[in-house]
N, C-alpha and C positions, 0 to 999 in steps of 0.2 A: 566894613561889612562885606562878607564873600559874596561876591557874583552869584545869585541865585542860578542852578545848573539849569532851570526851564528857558533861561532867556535863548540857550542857542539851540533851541528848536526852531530859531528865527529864520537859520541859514537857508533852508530850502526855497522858502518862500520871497528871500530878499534876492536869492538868484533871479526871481523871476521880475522883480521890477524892471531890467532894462526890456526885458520882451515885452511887457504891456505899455510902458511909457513912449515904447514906437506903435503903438495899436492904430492903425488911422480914426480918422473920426468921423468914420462911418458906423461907429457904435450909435451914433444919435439918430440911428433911425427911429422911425415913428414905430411905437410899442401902444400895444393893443391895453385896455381896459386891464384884462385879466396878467396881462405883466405887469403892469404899475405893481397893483396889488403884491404880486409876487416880490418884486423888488422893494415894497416899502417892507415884506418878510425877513426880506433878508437884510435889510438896513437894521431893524429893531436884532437880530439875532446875535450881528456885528456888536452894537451897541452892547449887550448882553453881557457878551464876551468881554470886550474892553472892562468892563464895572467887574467883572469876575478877575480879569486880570491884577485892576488895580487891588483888589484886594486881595488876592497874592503877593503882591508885592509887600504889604504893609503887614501880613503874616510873614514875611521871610525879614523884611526888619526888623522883626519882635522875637528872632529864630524859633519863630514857631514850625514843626516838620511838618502841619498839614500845607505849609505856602509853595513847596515844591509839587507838590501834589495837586491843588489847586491852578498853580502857574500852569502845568501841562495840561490838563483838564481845560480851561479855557484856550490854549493856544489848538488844543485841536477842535475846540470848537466853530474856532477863527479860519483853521483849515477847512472846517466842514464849507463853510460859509463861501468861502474862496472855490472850491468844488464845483457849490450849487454856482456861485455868480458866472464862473465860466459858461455852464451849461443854460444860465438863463439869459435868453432875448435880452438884450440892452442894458445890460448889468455893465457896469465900470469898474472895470476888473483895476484899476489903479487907483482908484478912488480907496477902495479895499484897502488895498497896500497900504498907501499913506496911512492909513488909522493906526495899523500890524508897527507901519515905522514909524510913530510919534509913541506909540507906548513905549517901545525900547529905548529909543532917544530918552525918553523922561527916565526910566529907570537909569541910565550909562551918565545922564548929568547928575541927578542924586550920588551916585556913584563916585565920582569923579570930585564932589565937594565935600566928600565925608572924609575922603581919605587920600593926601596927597603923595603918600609914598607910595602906591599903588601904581602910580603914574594914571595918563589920560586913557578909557577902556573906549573903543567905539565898536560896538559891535554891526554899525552898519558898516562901517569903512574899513575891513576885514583887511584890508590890502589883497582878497582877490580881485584879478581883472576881468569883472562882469563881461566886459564884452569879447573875450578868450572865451570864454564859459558858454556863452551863445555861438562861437565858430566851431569849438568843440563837436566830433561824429556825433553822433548820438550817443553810441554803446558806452563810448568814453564819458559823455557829460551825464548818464545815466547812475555808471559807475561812482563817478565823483557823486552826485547827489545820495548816494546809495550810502557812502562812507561820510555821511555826512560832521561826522566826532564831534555832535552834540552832546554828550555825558561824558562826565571823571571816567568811566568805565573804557568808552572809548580809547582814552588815552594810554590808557595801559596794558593794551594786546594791540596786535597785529589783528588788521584784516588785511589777508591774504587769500590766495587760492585753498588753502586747502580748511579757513575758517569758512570760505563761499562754497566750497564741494560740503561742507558740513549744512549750512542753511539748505542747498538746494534737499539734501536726504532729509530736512525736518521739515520742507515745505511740498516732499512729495510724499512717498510712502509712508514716510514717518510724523504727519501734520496729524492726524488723528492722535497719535500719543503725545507730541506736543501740545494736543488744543486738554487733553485731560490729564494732563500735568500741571497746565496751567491753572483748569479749575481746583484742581486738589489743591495746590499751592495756596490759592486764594483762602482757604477756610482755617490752613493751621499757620499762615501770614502772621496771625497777634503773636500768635505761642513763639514761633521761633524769630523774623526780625529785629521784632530790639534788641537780640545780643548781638546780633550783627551787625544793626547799627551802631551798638553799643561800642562797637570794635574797629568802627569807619571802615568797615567791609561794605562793599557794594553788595545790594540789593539781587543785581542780576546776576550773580556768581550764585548766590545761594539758590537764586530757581533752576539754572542752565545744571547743577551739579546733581541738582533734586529730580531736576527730567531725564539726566543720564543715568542716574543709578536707579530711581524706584519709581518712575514716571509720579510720584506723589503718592504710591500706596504706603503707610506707615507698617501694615505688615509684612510687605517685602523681604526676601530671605534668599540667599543661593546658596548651591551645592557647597560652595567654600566654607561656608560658617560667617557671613556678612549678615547683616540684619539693619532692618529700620529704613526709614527715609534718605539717609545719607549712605546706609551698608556700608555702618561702621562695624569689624575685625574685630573678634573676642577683646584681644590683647589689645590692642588700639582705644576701645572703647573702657576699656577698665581705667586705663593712664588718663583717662577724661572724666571717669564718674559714671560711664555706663556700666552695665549688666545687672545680673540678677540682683533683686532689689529684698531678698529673703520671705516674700509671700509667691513665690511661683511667678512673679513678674520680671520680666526682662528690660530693664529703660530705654536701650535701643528701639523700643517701639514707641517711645513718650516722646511725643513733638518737643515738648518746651526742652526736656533736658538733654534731647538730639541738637537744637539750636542753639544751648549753650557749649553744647560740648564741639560741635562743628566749629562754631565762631573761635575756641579755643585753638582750635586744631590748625586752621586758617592760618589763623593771626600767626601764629607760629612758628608757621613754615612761611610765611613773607617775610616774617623775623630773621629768618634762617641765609631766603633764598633771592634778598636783594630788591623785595618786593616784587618780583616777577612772579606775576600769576601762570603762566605758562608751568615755570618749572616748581610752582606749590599744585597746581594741576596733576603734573607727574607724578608727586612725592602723593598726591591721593591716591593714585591709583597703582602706581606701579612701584612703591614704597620709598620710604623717604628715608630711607639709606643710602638705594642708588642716589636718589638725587641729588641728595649732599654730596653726594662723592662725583658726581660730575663738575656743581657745581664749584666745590673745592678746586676741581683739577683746570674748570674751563672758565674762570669766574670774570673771563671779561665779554665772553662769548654769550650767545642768549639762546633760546628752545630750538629757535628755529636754522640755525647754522647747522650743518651737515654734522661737524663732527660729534657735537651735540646730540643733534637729533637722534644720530643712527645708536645711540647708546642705551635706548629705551626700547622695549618690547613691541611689537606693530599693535598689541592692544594699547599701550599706553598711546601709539603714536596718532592712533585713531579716536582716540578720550579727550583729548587734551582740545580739537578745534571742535567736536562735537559739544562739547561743554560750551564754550568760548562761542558757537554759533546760537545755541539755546540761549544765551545769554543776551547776545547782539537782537536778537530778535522777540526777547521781551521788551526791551528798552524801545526799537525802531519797528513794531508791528507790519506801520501804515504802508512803509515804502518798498514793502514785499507783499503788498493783496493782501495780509494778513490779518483777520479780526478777531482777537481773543472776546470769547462770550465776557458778559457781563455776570457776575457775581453776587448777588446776597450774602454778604457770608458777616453781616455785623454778628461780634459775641453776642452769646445768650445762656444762658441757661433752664433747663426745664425738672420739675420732680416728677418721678413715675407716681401715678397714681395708683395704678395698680402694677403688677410685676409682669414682664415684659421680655421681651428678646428683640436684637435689631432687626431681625427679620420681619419679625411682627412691627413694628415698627415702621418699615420702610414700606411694608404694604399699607398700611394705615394712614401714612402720611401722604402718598402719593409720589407724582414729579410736578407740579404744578413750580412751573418758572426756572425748571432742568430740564435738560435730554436725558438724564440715567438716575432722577432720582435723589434718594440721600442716603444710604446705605455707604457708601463708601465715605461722606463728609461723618457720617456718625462715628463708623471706624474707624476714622483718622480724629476725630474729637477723644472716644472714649477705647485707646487701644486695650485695656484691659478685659473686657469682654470680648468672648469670641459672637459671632453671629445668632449662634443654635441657644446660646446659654442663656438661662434665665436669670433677668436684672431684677433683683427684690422691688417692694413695691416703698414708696419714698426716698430710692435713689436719685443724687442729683446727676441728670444726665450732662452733659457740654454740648451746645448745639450753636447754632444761631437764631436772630430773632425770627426769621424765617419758619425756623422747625420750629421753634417753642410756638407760635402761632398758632401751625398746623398740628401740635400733637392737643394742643388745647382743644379744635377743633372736631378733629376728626378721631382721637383715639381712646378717649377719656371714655365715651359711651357712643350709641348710633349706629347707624345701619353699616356706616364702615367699618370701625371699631369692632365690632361682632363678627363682620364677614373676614375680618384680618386675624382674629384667633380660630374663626372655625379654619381656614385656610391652615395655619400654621399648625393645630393640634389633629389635622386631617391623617391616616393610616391608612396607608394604600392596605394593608392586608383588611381591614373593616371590609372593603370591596368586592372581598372573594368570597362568595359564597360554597360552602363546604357541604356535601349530601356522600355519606358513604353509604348508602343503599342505587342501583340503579333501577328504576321501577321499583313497583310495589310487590311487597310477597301476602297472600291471604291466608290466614287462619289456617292451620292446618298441611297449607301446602308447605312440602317439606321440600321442592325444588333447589336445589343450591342456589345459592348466587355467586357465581365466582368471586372468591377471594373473602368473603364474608361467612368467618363459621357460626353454623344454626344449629339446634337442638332437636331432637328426634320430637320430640312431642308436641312443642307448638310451630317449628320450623321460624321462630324468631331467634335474630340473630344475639349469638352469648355476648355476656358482658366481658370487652375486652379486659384484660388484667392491667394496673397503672402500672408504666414502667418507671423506675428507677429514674429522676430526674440527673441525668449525667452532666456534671459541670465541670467545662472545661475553664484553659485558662488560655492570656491571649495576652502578647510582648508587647506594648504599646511602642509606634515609630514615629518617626519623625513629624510632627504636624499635624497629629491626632490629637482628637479631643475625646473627652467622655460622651458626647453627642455625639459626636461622630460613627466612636464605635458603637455607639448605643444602635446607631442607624445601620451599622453594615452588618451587625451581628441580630439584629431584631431584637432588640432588650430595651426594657422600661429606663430609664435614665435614673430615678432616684433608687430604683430599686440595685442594679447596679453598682451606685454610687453607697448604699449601704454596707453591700456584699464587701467592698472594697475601704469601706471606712473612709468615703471621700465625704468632706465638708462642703457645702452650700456656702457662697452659690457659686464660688470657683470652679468645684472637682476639677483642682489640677490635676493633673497626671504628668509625668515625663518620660522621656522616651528610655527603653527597656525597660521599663517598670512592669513586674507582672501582675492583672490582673483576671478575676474569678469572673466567668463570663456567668454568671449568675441571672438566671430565668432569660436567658434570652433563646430563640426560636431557632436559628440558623446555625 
């Protein structure tokens, strides 16, 4: 049985045994009432964790995929715990340890008697020299800690300077769109993973490539002609099973068959290119012709060798550690200050009760246990609706049990419910009130009123004559919808969508397409 990958999250923490096993034992000071108490806290929490552990472990011999998950989930619990003991009065911070190093030891002897071609694994006895590591500057033993090559992932890039010049731009300017990359990630996670797993692709490739191209917006698009989560290339995505799917829907914006076409794509060019993720990195972004052809010409050299490198575009050469940094710091959060929120995002699904739009929607549901809401986990659930458009009534929406809770809740009937369609069916022109008389004219007085022609005999103004309703027509561009123009042009949406012979509840439209701007105001 493989070495379950959570066990070398140990390293950080087993550097630290020889600094506490010198602690003097003046930790035995007398400790007040209120830190006992603390301390038996944090005894039972230890405790907690090891029981969580052990049952990760007995998930990862059954290869069950929650035991790695699991595994990490308790080791940082064990971290949290090791944190708090530092900081608490009379904790024994080596007491700790030993617990963190009798688990791995049990796991490395199981280990060790399942399988003796394997040879003996001791992951305590690393053959680092602990006490090099303690003489170590700081910056240096900071470093080393930092590059800790806990995961498979690890192993197969470089951390270098210029994959650390990448973490530092997603941990300053750019940490806001990492931290909502990360949540979008979290919600279409079911849809796309398992083909990546499928494919023994690493996990953190798929988010680092997902936070570099579309920060996690599924409707993502650039001037080039890229599209989707991954901003997969017309042609590119067709050789996969992407594009137009013959209802006006483009796949490139469907999570699931983005993640299987991705994992295709991957796999592929690792097939191709030696399993070097660096130069399948390339061949993503800066095509995977060049990159054949380098590596063709350089096949014993790798990404980062000069003459290599310099053969790529400064965009590719700027993609390639940005990716590879997003990556590194989904895996390693802790040891960068970094806290990705926490998530709800178990599947669900929910039926409209009545007919709906995500707008409406997102007002009705709220943000309760978000910063931004669900409007974007919706349109990354259900990318075939646009925002504006109305979702017939017993459509099955995609959500998590989160939303299908809250639309049960709050959307179905009630005071929120009510104030989220009057919102949404609100008309700024309702607001304007219209008077073409200014002042009042009396009986008889035949006073003009500027601009207002009157009749000699009662001096009330004539009845205007109705003009000729003039309809024009309008090209539709890039990224319009029928809503859309419905809103820039002041026109009824179904009405419209009749003038034009568009079908409910899509009214597709596509770009140059002409339509009759029928009954609209502007």
């Amino acid at each position: 049985m493989p070495c379950p990958q959570f066990l070398f999250r140990a390293w950080p923490l087993l550097v630290m045994l020889p600094l506490v096993s010198v602690a003097p034992s003046a930790l035995a000071q007398r400790v007040s009432a209120r830190d006992k108490e603390a301390l038996e806290v944090l005894d039972q929490r230890m405790a907690a964790a090891e029981k969580r552990y052990r049952d990760a472990l007995v998930l990862s011999a059954n290869s069950d995929p929650k035991g790695t998950a699991e595994g990490d989930a308790a080791l940082e619990d064990m971290e949290d715990v090791m944190d708090a003991c530092l900081k608490q009065r009379g904790c024994q911070v080596h007491t700790m340890l030993t617990a963190y190093k009798r688990l791995l030891k049990q796991n490395v002897d199981a280990e060790a008697s399942a399988s003796d071609e394997e040879g003996e694994v001791d992951l305590l006895d690393d053959g680092t020299d602990h006490a090099a590591t303690i003489a170590m500057p700081e910056a240096a033993r900071a470093a080393r800690l930092l590059n800790d090559q806990r995961h498979a992932f690890d192993k197969m890039v470089q951390y270098n300077p210029a994959v650390q010049a990448g973490i530092r731009r997603w941990l300053t300017d750019m940490r806001v769109s990492l931290i909502t990359s990360y949540e979008n990630y979290q919600y279409v996670r079911p849809l796309m993973w398992p083909s990546w797993e499928k494919h023994g692709l690493p996990e953190a490739l798929l988010f680092g490539i997902m936070a570099k191209e579309s920060n996690g917006r599924v409707h993502a698009s650039s001037r080039a002609g890229a599209a989707g989560l991954m901003q997969f290339m017309p042609a590119t995505g067709r050789r996969f099973g992407l594009g137009p799917d013959g209802t006006g829907f483009d796949t490139r914006f469907d999570p699931t068959a983005v993640g299987m076409a991705s994992a295709e794509y991957l796999d592929e060019r690792m097939g191709t290119l030696n399993k070097s993720i660096e130069l399948s990195l390339a061949a993503y972004n800066g095509g995977e012709g060049r990159a054949q052809r380098v590596y063709n010409q350089f096949a014993d050299r790798n990404f980062w060798d000069e003459v290599v490198y310099n053969q790529f575009p400064g965009e590719t050469k700027d993609y390639v550690p940005m990716v590879i940094a997003a990556a590194w710091l989904f895996l390693h959060p802790k040891q960068y200050g970094l806290e990705f929120p926490k998530v709800d995002a178990q599947p669900a699904a929910f039926q409209l009760a009545k007919s709906a739009s995500i707008y409406e929607l997102t007002i009705c549901l709220g943000n309760g246990g978000t910063r931004d809401g669900y409007m974007r986990a919706l349109r990354n659930l259900n990318p075939r609706y646009e925002p504006d458009q109305w979702i017939p009534a017993g459509t099955q929406m995609k959500a998590t049990a989160k939303i299908a809770t809250l639309y049960n809740r709050n959307c179905i009937s009630g005071p929120r419910a009510d104030l989220a369609r009057t919102l949404i069916t609100a008309n700024v022109e309702s607001a304007i009130v219209r008077n073409p008389l200014v002042g009042s004219v009396a009986v008889g007085d035949v006073t003009p009123v500027p601009g207002v022609p009157t009749t000699v005999a009662t001096g009330e103004p004539k009845p205007a004559k109705p003009k000729a309703e003039q309809v024009r027509d309008y090209r539709v561009a890039r990224g319009d919808t029928l809503g859309k123009i419905a809103q820039k042009f002041r026109c009824e949406v179904k009405e419209l969508a009749r003038a034009n012979g568009l079908r409910a509840p899509g009214y597709s439209v596509r770009p140059g397409q002409e339509i009759k701007l029928q009954g609209c105001k502007k």
